[in-house]
Rosetta silent file (secondary structure, phi, psi, omega in degrees, C-alpha in Angstrom):
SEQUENCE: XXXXXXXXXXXXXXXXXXXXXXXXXXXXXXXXXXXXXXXXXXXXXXXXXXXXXXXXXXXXXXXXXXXXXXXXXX
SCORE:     score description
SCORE:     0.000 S_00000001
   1 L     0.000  160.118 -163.719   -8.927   -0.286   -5.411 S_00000001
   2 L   -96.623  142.705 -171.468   -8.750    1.377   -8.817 S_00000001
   3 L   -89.837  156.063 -170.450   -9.940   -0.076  -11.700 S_00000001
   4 L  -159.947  108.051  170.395   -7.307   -0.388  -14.418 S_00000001
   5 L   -85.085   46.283  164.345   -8.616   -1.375  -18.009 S_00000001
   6 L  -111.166   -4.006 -171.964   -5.167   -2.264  -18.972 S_00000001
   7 L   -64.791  146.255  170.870   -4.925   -5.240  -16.529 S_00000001
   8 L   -61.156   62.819  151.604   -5.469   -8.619  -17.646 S_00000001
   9 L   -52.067  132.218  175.074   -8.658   -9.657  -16.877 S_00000001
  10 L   -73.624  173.838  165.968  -10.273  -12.905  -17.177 S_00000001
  11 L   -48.302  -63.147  155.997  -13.680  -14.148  -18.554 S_00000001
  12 L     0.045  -53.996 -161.262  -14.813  -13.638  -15.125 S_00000001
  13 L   114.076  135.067 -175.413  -14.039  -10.488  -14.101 S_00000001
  14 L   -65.665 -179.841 -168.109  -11.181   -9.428  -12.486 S_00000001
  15 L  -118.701  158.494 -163.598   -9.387  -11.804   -9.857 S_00000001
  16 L  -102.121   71.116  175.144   -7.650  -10.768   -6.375 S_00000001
  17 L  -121.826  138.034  171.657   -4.892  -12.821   -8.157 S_00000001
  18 L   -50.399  136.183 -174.711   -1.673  -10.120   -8.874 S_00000001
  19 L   -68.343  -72.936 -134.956   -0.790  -10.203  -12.963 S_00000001
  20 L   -85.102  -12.320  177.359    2.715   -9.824  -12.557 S_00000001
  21 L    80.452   -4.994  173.882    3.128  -12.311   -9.404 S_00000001
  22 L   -40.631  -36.578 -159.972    5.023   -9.415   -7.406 S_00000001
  23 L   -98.322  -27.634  139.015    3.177   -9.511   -4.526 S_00000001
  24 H   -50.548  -35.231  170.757    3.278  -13.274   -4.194 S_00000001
  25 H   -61.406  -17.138 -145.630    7.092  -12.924   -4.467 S_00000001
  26 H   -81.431  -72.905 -170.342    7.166  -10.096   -2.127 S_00000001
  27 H   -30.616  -63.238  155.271    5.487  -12.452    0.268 S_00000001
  28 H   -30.538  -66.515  169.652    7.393  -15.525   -0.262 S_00000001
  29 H   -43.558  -79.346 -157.298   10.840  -13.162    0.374 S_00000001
  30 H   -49.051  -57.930 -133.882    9.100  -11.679    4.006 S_00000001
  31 H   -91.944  -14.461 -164.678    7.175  -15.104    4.997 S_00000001
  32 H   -90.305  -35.304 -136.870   10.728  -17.215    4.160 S_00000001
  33 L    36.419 -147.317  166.411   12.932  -14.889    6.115 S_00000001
  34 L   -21.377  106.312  168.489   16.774  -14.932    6.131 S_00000001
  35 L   -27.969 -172.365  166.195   18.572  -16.384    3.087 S_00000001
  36 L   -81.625  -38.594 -160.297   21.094  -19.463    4.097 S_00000001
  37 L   -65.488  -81.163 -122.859   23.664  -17.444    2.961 S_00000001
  38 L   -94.542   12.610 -173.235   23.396  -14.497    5.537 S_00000001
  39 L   -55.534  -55.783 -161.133   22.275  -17.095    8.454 S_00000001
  40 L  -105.399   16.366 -178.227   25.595  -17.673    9.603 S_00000001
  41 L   -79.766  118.596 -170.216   27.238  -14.650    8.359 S_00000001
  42 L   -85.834  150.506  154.186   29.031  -12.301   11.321 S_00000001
  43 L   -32.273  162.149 -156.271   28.257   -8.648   11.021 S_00000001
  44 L  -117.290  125.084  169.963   30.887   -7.070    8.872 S_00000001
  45 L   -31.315  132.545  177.751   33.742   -5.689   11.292 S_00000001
  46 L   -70.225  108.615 -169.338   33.906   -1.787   11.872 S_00000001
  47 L   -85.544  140.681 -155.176   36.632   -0.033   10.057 S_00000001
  48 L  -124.883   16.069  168.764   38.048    2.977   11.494 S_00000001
  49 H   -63.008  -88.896  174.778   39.478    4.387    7.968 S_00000001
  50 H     2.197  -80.899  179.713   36.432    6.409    7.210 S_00000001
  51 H   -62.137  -36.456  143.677   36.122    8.102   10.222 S_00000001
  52 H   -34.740  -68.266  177.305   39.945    8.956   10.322 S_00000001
  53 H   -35.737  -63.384  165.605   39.705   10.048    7.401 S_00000001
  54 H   -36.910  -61.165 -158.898   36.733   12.565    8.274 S_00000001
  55 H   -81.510  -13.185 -174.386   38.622   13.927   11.194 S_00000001
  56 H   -93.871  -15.130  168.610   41.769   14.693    9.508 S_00000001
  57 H   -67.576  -46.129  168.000   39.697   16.373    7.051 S_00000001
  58 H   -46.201  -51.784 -167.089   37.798   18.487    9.518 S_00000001
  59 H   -89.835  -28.964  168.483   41.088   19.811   10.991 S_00000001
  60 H   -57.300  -46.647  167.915   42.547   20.787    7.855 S_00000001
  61 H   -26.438  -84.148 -169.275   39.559   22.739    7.061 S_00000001
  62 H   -43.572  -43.117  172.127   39.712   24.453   10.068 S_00000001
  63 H   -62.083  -40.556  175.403   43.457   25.038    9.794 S_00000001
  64 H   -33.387  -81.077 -137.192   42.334   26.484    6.133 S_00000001
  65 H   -83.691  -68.156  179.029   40.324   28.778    7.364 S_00000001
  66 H   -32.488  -67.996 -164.592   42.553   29.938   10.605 S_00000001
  67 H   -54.802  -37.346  161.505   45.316   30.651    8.057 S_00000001
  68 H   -68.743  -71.752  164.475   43.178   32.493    5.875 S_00000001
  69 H   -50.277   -5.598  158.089   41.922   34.707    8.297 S_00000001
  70 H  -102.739   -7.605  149.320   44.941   35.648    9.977 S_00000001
  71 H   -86.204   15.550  142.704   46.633   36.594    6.507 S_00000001
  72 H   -77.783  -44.345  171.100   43.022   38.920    6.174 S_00000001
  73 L   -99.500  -16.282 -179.437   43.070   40.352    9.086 S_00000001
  74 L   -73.040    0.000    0.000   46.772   40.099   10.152 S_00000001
């Protein structure tokens, strides 16, 4: 590990304890797992707007383009 004289050292020397507490939080989140909240929480239904959406785009394009190229080449 890198030494970093801006870090907060004790009398001591440094300590393998984190300044900022991040890495204890980090832990605490991973080692607790799932909130309460999301326990019981169903998966959020798939909506099929998007992908509509997409395909009707797709085909206009494509109609774009058809139309342009037969008044270019027509």
């Amino acid at each position: 590990m890198a030494h970093n004289p801006q870090a907060p050292q004790g009398p001591q020397g440094p300590q393998d304890v984190d300044p900022a507490g991040s890495t204890q939080m980090f832990q605490a989140f991973v080692n607790d797992g799932p909130s309460a909240g999301a326990a019981g929480a169903s998966p959020p239904a798939a909506s099929s707007g998007p992908r509509v959406g997409l395909i009707v785009g797709v085909a206009v394009g494509v109609i774009a383009l058809a139309v342009v190229a037969w008044l270019l080449l027509g």
